[in-house]
Biopython code that builds the backbone (N, CA, C, O; Angstrom):
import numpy as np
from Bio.PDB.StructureBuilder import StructureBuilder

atoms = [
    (1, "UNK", "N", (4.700, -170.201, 76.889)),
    (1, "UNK", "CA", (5.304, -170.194, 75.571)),
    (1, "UNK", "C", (5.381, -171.580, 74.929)),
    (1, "UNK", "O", (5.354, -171.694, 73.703)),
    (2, "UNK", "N", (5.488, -172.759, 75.843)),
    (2, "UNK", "CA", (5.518, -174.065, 75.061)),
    (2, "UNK", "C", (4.166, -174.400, 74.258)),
    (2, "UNK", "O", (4.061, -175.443, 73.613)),
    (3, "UNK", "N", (3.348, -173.639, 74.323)),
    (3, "UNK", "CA", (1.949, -173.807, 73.373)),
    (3, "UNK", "C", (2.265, -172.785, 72.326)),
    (3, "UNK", "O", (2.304, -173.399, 71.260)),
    (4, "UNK", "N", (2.470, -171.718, 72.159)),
    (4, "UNK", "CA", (3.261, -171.105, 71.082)),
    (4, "UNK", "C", (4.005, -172.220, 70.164)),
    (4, "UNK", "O", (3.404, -172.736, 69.222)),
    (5, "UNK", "N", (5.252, -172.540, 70.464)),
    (5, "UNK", "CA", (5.796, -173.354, 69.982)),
    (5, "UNK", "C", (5.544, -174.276, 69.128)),
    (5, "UNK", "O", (5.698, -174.519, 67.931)),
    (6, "UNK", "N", (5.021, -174.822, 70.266)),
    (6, "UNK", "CA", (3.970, -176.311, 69.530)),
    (6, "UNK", "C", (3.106, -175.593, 68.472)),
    (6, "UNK", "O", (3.714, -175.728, 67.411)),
    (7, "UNK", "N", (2.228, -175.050, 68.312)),
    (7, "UNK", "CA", (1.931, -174.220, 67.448)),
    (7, "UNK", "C", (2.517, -174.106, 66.026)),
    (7, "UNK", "O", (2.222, -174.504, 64.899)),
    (8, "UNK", "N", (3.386, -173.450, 66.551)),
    (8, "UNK", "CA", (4.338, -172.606, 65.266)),
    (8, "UNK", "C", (4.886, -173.864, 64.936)),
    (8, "UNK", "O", (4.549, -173.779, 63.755)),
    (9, "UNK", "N", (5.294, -174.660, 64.975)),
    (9, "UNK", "CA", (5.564, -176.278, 64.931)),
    (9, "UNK", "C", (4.549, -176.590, 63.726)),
    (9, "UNK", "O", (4.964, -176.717, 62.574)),
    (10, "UNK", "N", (3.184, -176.705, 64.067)),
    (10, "UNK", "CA", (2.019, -177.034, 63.668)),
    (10, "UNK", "C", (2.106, -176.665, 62.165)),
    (10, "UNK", "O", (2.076, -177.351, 61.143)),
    (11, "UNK", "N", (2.209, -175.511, 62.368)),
    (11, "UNK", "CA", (2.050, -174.441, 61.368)),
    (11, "UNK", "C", (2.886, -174.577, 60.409)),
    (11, "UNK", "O", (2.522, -175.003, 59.313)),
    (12, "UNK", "N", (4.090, -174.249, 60.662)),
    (12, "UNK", "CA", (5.363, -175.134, 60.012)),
    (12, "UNK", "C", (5.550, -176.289, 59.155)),
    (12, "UNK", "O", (6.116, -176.382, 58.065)),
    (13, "UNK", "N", (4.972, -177.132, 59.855)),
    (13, "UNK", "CA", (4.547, -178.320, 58.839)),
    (13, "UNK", "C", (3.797, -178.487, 57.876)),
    (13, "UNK", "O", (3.928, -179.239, 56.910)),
    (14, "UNK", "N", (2.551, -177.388, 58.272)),
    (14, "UNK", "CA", (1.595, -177.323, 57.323)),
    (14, "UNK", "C", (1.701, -176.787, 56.004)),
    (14, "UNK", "O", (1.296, -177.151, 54.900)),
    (15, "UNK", "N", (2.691, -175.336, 56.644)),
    (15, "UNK", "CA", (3.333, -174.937, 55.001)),
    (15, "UNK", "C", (4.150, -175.743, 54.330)),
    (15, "UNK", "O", (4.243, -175.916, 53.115)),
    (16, "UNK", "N", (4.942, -176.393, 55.528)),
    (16, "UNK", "CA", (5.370, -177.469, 54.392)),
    (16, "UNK", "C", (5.449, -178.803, 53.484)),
    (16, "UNK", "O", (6.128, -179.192, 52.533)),
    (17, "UNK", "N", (4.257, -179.361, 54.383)),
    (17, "UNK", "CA", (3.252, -180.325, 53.404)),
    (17, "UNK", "C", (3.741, -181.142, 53.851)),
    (17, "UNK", "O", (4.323, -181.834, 53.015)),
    (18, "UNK", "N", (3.837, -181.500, 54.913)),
    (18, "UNK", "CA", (4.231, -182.841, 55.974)),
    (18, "UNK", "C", (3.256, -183.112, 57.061)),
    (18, "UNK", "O", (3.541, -183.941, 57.924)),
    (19, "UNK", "N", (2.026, -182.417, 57.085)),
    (19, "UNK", "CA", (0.379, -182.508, 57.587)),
    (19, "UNK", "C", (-0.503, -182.342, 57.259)),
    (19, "UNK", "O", (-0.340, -181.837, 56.148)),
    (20, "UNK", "N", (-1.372, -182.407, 57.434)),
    (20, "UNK", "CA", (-2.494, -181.636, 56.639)),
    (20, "UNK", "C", (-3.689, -181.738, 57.747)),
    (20, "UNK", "O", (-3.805, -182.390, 58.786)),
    (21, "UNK", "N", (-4.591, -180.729, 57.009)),
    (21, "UNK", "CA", (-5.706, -180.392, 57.829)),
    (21, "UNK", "C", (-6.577, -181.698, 57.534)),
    (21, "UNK", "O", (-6.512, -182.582, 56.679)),
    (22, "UNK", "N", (-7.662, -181.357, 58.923)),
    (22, "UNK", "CA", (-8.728, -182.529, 57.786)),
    (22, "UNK", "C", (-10.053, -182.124, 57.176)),
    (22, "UNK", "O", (-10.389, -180.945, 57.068)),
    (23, "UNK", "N", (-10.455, -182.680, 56.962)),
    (23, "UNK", "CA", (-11.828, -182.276, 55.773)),
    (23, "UNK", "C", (-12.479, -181.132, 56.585)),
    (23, "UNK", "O", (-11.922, -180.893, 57.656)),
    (24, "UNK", "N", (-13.467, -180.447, 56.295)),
    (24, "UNK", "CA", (-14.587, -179.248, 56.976)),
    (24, "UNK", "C", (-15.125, -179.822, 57.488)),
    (24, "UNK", "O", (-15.128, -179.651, 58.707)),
    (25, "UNK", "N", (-15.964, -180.916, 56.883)),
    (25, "UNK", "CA", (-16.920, -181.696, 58.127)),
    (25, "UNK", "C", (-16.321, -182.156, 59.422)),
    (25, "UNK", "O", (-16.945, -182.101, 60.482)),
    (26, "UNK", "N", (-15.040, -182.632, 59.310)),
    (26, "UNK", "CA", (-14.503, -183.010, 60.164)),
    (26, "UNK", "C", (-13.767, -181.611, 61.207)),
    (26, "UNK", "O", (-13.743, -181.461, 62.428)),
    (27, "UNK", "N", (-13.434, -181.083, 60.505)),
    (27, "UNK", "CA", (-13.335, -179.474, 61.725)),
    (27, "UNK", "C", (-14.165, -179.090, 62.076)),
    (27, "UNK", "O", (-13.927, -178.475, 63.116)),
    (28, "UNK", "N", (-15.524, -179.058, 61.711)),
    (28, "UNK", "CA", (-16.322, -178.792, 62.388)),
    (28, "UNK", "C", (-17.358, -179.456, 63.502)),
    (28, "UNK", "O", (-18.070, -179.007, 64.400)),
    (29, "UNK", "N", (-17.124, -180.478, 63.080)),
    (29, "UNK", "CA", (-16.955, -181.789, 64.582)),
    (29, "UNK", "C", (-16.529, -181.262, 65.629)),
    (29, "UNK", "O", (-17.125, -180.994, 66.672)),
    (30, "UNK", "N", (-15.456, -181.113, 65.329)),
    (30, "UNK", "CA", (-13.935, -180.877, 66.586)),
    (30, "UNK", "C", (-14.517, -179.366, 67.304)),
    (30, "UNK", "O", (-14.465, -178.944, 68.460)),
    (31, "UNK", "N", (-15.026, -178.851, 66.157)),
    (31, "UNK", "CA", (-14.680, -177.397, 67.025)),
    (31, "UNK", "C", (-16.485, -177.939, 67.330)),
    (31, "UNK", "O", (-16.374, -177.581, 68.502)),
    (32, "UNK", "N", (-17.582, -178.333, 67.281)),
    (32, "UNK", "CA", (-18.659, -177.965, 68.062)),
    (32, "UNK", "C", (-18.134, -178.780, 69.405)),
    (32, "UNK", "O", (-18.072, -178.119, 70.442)),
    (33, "UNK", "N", (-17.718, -180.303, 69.451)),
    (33, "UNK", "CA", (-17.288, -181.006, 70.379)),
    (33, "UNK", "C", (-16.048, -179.796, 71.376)),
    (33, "UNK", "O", (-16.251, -179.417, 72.530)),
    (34, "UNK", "N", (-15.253, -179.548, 70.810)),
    (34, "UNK", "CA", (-14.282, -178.546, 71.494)),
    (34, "UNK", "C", (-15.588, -177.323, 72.660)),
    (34, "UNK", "O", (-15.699, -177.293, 73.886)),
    (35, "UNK", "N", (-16.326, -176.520, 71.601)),
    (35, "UNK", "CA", (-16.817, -175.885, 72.792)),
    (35, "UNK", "C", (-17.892, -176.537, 73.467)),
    (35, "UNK", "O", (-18.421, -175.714, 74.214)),
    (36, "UNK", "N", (-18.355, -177.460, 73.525)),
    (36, "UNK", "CA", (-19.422, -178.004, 74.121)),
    (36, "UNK", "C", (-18.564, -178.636, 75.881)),
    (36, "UNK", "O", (-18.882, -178.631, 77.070)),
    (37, "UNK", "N", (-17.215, -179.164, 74.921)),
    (37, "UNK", "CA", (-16.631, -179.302, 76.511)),
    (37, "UNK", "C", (-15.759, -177.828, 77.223)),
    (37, "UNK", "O", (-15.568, -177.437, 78.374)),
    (38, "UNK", "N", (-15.481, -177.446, 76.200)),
    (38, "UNK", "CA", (-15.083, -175.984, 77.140)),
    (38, "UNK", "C", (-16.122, -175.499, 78.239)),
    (38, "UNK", "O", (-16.012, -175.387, 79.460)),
    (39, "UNK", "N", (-17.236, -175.234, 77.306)),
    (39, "UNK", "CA", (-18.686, -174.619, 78.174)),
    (39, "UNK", "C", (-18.786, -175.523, 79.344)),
    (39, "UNK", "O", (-19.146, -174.999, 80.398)),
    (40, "UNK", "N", (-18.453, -177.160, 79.335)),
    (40, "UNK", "CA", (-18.792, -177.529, 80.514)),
    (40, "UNK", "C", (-17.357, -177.564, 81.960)),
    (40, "UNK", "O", (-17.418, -177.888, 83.146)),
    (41, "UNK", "N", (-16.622, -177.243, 81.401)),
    (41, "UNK", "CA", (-15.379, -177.026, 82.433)),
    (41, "UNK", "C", (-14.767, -175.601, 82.886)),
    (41, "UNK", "O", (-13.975, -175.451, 83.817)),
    (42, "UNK", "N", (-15.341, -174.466, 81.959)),
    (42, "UNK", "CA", (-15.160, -173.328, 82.342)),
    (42, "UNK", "C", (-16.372, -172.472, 82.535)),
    (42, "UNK", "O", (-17.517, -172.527, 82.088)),
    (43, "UNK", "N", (-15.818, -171.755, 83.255)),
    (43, "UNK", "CA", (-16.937, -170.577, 83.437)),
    (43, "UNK", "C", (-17.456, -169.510, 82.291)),
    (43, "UNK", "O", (-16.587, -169.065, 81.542)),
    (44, "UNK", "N", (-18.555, -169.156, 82.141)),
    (44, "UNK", "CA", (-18.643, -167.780, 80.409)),
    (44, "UNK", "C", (-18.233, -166.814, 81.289)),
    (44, "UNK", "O", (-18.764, -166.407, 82.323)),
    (45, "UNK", "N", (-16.966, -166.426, 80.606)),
    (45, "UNK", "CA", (-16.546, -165.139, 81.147)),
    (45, "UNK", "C", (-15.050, -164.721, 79.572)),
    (45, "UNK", "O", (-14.610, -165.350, 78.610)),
    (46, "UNK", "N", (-14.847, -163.558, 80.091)),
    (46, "UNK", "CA", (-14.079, -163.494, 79.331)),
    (46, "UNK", "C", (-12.227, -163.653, 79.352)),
    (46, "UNK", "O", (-11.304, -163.526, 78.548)),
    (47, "UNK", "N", (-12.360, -163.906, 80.401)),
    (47, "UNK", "CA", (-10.904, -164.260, 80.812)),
    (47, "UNK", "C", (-10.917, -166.122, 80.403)),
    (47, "UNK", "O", (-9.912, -166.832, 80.443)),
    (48, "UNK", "N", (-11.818, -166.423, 80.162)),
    (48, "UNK", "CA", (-11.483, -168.219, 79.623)),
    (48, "UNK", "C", (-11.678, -168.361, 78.242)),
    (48, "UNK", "O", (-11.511, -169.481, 77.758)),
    (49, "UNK", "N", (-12.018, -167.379, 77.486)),
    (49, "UNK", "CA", (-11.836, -167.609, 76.220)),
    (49, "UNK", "C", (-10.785, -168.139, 75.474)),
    (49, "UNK", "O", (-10.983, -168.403, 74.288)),
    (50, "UNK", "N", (-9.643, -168.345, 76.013)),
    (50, "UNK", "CA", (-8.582, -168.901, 75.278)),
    (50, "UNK", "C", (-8.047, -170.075, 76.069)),
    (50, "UNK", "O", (-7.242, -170.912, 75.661)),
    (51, "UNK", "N", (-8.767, -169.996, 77.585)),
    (51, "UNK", "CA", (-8.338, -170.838, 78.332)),
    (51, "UNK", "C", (-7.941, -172.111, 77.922)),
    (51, "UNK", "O", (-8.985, -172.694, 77.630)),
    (52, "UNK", "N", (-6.907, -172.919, 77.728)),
    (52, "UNK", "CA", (-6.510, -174.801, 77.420)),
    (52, "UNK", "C", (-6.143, -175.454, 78.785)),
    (52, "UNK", "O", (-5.544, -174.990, 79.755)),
    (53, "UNK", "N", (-6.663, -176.615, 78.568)),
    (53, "UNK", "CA", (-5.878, -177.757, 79.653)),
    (53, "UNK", "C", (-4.424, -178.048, 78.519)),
    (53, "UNK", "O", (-4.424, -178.700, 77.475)),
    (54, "UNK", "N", (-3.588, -177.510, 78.993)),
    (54, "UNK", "CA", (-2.159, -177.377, 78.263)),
    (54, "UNK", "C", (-1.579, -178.990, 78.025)),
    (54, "UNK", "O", (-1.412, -179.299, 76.845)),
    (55, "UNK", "N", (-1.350, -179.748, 78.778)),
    (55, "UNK", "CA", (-1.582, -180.962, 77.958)),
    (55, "UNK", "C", (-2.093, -181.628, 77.203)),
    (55, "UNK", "O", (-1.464, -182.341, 76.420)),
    (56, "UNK", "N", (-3.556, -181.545, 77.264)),
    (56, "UNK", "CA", (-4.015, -182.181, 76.291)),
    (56, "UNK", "C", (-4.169, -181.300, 74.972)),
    (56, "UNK", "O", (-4.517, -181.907, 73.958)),
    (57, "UNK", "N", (-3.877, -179.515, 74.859)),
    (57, "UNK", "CA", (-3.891, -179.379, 73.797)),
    (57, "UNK", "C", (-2.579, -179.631, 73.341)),
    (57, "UNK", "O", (-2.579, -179.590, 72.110)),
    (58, "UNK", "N", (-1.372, -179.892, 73.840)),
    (58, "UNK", "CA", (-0.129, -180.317, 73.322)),
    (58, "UNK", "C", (-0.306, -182.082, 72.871)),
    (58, "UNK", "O", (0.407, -182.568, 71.993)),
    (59, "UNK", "N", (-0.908, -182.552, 73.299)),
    (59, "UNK", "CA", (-1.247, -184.108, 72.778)),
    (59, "UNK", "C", (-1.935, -183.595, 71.481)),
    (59, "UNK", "O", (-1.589, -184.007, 70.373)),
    (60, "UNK", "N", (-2.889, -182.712, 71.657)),
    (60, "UNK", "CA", (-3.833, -182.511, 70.001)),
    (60, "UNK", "C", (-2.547, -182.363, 69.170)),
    (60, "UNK", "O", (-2.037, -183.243, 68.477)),
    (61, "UNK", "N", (-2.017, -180.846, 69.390)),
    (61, "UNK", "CA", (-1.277, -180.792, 68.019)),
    (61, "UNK", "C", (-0.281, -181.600, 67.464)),
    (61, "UNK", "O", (0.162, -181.488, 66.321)),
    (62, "UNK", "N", (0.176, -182.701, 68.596)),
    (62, "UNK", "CA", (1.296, -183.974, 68.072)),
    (62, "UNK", "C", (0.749, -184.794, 67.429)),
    (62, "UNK", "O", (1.376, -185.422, 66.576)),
    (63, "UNK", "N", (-1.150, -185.105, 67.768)),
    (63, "UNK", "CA", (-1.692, -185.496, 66.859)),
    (63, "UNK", "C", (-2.285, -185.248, 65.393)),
    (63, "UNK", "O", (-2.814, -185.966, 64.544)),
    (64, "UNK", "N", (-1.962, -183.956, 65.490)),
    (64, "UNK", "CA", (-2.526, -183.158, 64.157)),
    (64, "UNK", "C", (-0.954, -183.057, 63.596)),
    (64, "UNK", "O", (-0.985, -182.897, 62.376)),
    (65, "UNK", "N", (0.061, -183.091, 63.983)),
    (65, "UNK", "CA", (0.967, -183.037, 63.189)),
    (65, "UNK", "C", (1.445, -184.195, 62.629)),
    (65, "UNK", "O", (2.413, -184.164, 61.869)),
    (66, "UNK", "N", (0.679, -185.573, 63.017)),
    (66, "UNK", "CA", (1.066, -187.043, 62.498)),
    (66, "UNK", "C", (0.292, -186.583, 61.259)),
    (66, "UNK", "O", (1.022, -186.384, 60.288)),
    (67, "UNK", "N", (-1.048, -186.361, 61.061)),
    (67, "UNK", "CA", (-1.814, -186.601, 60.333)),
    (67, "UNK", "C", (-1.159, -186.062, 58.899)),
    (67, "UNK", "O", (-0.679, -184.955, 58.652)),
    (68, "UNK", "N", (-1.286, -187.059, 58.163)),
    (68, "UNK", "CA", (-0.015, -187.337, 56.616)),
    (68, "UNK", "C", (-0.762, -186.375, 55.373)),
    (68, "UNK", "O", (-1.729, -186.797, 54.739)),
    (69, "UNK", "N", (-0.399, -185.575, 55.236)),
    (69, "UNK", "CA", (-0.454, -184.670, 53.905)),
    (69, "UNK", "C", (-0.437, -185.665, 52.881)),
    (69, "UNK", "O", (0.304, -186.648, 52.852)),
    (70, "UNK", "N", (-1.512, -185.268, 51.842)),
    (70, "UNK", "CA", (-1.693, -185.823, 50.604)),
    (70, "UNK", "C", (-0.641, -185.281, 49.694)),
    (70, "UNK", "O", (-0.288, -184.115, 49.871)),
    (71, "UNK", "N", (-0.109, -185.974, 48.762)),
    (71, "UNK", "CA", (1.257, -186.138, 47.850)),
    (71, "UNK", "C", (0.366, -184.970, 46.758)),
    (71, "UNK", "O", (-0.798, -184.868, 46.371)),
    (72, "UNK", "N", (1.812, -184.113, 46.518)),
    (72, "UNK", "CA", (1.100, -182.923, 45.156)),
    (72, "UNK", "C", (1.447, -183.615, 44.131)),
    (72, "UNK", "O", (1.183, -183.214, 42.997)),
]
sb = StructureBuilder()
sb.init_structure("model")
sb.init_model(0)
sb.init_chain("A")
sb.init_seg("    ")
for serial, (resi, resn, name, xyz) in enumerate(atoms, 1):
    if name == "N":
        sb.init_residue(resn, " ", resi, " ")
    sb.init_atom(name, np.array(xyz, "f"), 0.0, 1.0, " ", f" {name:<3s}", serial, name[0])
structure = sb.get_structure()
């Protein structure tokens, strides 16, 4: 549940404009880099599809929740 959290945390902020996402090009960086190392630390199966090393995705989202929302 502490990845939930963190999460809903995430999320939270986002609606409320105290983070922000970053550009497309730049998510889509993350996510080809993201599965390129998944594929190399897990097995293809379907029980690892959601699989995280739970620390370091709790380091991501503290880092995605620094990242400063642009002023409306």
């Amino acid at each position: 549940m502490p990845l939930a959290e963190a999460q809903s945390h995430w999320v939270a902020d986002l609606l409320e404009g105290r983070c922000a996402l970053p550009g497309r090009e730049e998510m889509l960086d993350e996510i080809h880099t993201y599965r390129a190392r998944t594929a190399r630390r897990y097995v293809a199966s379907t029980r690892h599809t959601i699989q995280v090393d739970a620390q370091a995705y709790l380091r991501e989202l503290a880092k995605e929740r620094r990242r400063r929302a642009v002023p409306r």
